[in-house]
C-alpha positions in Angstrom: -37.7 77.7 64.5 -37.0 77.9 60.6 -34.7 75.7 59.0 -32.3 78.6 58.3 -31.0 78.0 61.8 -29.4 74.6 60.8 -27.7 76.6 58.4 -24.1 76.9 59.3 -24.1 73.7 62.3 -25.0 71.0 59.5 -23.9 72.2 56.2 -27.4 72.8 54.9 -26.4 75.6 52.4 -28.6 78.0 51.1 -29.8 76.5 48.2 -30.6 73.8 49.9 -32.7 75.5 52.1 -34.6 76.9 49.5 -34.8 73.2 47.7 -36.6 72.1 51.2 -38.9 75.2 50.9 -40.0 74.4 47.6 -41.1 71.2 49.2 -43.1 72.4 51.8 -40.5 72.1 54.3 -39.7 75.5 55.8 -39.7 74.9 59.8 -37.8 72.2 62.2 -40.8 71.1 63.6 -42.1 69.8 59.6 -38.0 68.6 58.7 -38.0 66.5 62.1 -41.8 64.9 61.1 -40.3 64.0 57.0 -39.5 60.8 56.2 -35.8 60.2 55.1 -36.8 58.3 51.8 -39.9 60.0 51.2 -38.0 63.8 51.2 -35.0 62.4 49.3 -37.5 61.7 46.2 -39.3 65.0 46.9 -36.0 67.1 47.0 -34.9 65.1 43.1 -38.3 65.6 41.9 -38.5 69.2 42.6 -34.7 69.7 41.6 -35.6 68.2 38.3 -37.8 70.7 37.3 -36.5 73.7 39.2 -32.5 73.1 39.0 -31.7 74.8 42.1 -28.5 72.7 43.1 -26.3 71.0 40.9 -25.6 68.2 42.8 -28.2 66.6 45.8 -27.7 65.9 49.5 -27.2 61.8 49.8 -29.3 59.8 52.3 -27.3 59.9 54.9 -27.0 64.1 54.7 -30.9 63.8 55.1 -31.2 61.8 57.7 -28.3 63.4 59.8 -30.8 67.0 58.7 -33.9 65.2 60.5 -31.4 63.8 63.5 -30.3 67.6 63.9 -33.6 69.0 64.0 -35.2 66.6 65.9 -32.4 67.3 68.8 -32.9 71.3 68.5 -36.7 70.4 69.1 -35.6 67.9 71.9 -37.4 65.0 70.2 -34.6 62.6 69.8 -35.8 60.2 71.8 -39.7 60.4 70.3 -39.3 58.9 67.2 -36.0 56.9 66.7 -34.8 56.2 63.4 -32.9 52.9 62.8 -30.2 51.9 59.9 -31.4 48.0 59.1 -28.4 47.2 56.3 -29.2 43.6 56.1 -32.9 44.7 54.6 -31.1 45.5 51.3 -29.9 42.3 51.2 -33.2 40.9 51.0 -34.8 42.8 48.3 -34.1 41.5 45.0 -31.1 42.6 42.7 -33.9 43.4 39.8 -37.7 44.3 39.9 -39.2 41.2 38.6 -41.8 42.9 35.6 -44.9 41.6 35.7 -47.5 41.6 32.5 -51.2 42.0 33.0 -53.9 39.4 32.6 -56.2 39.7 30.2 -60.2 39.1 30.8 -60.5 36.3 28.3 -57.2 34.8 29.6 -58.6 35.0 33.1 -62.2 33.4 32.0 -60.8 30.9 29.6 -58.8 28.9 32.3 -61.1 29.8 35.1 -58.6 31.7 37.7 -60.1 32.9 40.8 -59.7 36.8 41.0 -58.0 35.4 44.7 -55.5 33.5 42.5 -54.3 36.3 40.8 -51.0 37.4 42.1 -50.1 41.5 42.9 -46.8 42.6 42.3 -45.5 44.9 44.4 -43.3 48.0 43.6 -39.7 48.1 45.0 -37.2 51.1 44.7 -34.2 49.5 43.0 -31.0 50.7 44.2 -31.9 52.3 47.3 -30.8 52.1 51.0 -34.1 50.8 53.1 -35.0 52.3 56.6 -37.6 51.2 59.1 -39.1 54.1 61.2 -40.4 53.3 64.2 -43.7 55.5 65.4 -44.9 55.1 68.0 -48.9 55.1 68.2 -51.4 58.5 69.4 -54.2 57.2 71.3 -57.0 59.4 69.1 -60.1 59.9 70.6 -63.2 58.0 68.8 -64.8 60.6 66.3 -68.6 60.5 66.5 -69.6 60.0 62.8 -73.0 60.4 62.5 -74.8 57.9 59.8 -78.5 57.4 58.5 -79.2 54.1 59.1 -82.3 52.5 56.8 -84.0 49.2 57.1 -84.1 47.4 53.3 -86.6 44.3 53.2 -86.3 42.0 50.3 -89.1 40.0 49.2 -87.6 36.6 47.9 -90.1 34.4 46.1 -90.1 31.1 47.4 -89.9 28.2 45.2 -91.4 24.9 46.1 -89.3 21.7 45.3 -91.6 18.9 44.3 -90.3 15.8 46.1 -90.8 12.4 44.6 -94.2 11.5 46.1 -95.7 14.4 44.8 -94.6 14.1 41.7 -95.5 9.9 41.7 -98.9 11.4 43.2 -99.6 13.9 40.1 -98.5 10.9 37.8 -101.0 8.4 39.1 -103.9 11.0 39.4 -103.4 12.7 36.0 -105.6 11.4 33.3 -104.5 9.4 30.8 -103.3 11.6 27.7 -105.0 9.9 24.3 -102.6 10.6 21.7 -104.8 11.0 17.9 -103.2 8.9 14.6 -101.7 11.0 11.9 -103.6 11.9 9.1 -103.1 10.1 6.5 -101.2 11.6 3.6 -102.8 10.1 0.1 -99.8 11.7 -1.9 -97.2 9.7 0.1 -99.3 7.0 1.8 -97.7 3.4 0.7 -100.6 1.6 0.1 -99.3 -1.8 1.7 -101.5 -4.1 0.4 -102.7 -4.3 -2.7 -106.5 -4.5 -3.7 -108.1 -7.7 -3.3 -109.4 -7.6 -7.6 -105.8 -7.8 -8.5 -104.9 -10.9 -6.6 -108.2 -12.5 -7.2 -107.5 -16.3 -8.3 -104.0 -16.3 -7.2 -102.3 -18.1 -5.2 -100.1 -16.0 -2.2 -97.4 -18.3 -2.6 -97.2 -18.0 -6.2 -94.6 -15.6 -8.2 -97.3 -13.9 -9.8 -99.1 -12.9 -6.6 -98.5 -9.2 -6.7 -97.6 -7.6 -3.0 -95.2 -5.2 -1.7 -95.4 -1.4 -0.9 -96.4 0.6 -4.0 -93.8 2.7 -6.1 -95.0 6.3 -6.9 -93.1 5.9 -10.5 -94.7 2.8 -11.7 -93.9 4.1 -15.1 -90.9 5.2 -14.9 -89.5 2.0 -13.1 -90.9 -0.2 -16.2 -88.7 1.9 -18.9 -86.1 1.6 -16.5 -86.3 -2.3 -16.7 -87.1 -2.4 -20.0 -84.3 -0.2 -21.0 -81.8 -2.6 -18.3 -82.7 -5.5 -20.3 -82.0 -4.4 -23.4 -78.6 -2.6 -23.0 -77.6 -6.2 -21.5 -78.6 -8.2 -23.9 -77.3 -5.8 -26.6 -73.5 -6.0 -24.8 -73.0 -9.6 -26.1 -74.7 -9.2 -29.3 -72.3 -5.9 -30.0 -69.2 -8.0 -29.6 -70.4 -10.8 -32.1 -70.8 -8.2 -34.7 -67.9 -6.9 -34.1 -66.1 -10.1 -35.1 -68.6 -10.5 -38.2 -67.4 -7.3 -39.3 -63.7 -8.5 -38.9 -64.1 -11.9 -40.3 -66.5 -11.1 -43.0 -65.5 -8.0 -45.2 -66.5 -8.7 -48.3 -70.1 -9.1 -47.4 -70.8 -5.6 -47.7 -74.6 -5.9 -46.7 -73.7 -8.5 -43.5 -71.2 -5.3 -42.7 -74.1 -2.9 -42.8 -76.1 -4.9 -40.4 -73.6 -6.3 -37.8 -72.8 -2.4 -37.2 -76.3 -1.2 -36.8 -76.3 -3.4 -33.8 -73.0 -1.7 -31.9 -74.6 1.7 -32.8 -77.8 0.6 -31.4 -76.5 -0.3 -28.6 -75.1 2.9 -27.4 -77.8 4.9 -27.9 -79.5 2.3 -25.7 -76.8 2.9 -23.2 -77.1 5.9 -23.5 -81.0 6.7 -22.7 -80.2 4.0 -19.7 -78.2 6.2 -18.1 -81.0 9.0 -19.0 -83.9 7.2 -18.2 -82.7 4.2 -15.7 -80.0 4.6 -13.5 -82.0 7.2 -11.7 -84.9 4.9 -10.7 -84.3 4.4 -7.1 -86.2 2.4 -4.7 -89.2 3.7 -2.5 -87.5 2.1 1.0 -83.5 2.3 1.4 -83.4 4.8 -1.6 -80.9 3.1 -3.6 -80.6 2.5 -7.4 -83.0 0.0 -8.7 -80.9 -0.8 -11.9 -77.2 -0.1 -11.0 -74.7 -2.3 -9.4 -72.8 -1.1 -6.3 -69.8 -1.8 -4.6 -72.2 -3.6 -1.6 -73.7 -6.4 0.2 -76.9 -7.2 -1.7 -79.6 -8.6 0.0 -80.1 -12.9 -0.3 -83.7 -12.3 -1.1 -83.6 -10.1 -4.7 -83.4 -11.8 -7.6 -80.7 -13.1 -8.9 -79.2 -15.4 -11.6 -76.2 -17.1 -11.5 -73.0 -15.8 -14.0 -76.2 -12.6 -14.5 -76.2 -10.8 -11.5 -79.2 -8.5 -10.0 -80.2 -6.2 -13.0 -81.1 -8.7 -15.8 -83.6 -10.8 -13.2 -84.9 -7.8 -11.4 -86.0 -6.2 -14.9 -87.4 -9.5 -15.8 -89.8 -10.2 -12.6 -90.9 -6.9 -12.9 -91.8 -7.0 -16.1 -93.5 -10.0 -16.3 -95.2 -9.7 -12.9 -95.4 -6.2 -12.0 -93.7 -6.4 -8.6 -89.8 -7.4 -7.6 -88.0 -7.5 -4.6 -85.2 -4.7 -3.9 -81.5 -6.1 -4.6 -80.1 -4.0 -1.8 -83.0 -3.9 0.8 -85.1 -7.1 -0.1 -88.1 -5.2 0.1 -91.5 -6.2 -2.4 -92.2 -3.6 -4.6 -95.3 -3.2 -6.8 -96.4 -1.3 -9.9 -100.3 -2.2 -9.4 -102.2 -0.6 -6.6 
């Protein structure tokens, strides 16, 4: 039977018949086996690109089309449809709109792919139905499958427990571990020779020790420079009141202002030559004062601070103690 004979009986007009053809339903038997909702969005799709009627059959026109045929076919009682209206009252008034998840998002706060929530698709605005089917006993299919045995070979890996690894300590030889060789370039040299401190006393000022310093050179002009730029400090401010207090003396003048110009050019070949001079241990300035702790054992002089006595000792006895580290020094090997 064709759907033509539903024709006149249930107001299926002719283009409505041909809407249902152009969806693949042409005969009772496939109307009475559609699904109400499922045709409904078949019959709009195909309307909205073929324009066949102008205005569509509602859901309830559908479902009383399936109730018909289903009655010609004398399958009313096969597959019952039921009207559930309280279901609409549980689906949400809006389709919540979920975003997706990126991979780093997902990595960065360590979300299980099991945590991840799907969001489901609802039809928004439409009447629900619930079709109850009632279940075909099938008969098993015999699918035939190749079957194939896949051995692994896993290597085994032995955990050492603690007495074995107590037993390979005890019976593994002792390891000798060889000195260093000895750098001359940048060896220390911690004591010095025995000629230099021959008929010296060690307890004695002049009894040279220490580590020795690669600039011996160097350090001395340092000092020597130090000493002089301090002593010259004092003497620059007398002659600066002899100039004041003695003008007429024109050849006192000439000499009390030699010493302030000597004096800077001294300060100046101090900050050249001096202030970089660093110790060989902490590596800190050997003739510039710091905002620090100095050590209790450099030399010092009351009212003179650390410079003036450092330069001195080392000077006069080729060896001083760091004012930052305390450590001996020497310019002899």
């Amino acid at each position: 039977m064709e759907v033509a004979d539903l024709l006149d009986s249930q107001g299926i007009s002719g283009d409505n018949a041909q809407l249902l053809a152009a969806v693949g339903v042409e005969t009772l038997v496939g109307l009475s086996q559609s699904d109400p909702g499922g045709l409904l969005e078949e019959l709009e799709t195909a309307n909205s690109h073929l324009g066949l009627v102008e205005q569509l059959p509602n859901l309830d026109q559908v479902v009383t089309w399936i109730e018909e045929a289903r009655n010609r076919l004398g399958e009313e009682d096969s597959t019952p449809v039921t009207r559930l209206d309280e279901v609409v009252e549980l689906i949400p008034i809006s389709v919540v709109k979920a975003f997706p998840v990126s991979k780093e998002s997902i990595l960065k706060n360590k979300i299980a792919v099991g945590d991840v929530p799907v969001m489901d698709e609802f039809l928004e605005g439409k009447d629900l139905y619930v079709e109850e089917i009632k279940n075909i006993a099938s008969e098993p299919s015999e699918i035939k499958a190749t079957v194939r045995e896949i051995s692994t070979k896993t290597p085994v890996r032995k955990i050492s427990s603690q007495e074995d690894i107590s037993e390979s300590i005890s019976s593994s030889k002792k390891s000798k571990v060889e000195p260093l060789e000895r750098n001359k370039q940048f060896d220390l040299r911690k004591t010095a020779t025995p000629e230099i401190n021959r008929g010296r006393k060690v307890h004695s000022r002049a009894y040279i020790r220490g580590v020795l310093h690669p600039q011996p050179i160097r350090v001395k002009l340092g000092a020597f420079l130090s000493a002089l730029t301090i002593c010259l400090l004092p003497l620059s401010l007398m002659a600066g009141g002899a100039i004041l207090f003695f003008k007429d003396d024109h050849e006192l003048v000439i000499w009390s202002a030699a010493v302030p110009v000597a004096s800077v050019i001294l300060g100046l070949m101090y900050l050249i030559f001096a202030r970089p001079v660093k110790c060989r241990v902490c590596g800190q300035p050997l003739f510039a004062a710091k905002s620090c702790r100095r050590n209790p054992q450099g030399h010092r002089i009351p009212f003179l601070g650390y410079i003036l006595p450092t330069s001195l000792q080392l000077l006069i006895f080729h060896w001083f103690r760091c004012m930052y580290c305390g450590t001996s020094i020497r310019l002899k090997e």
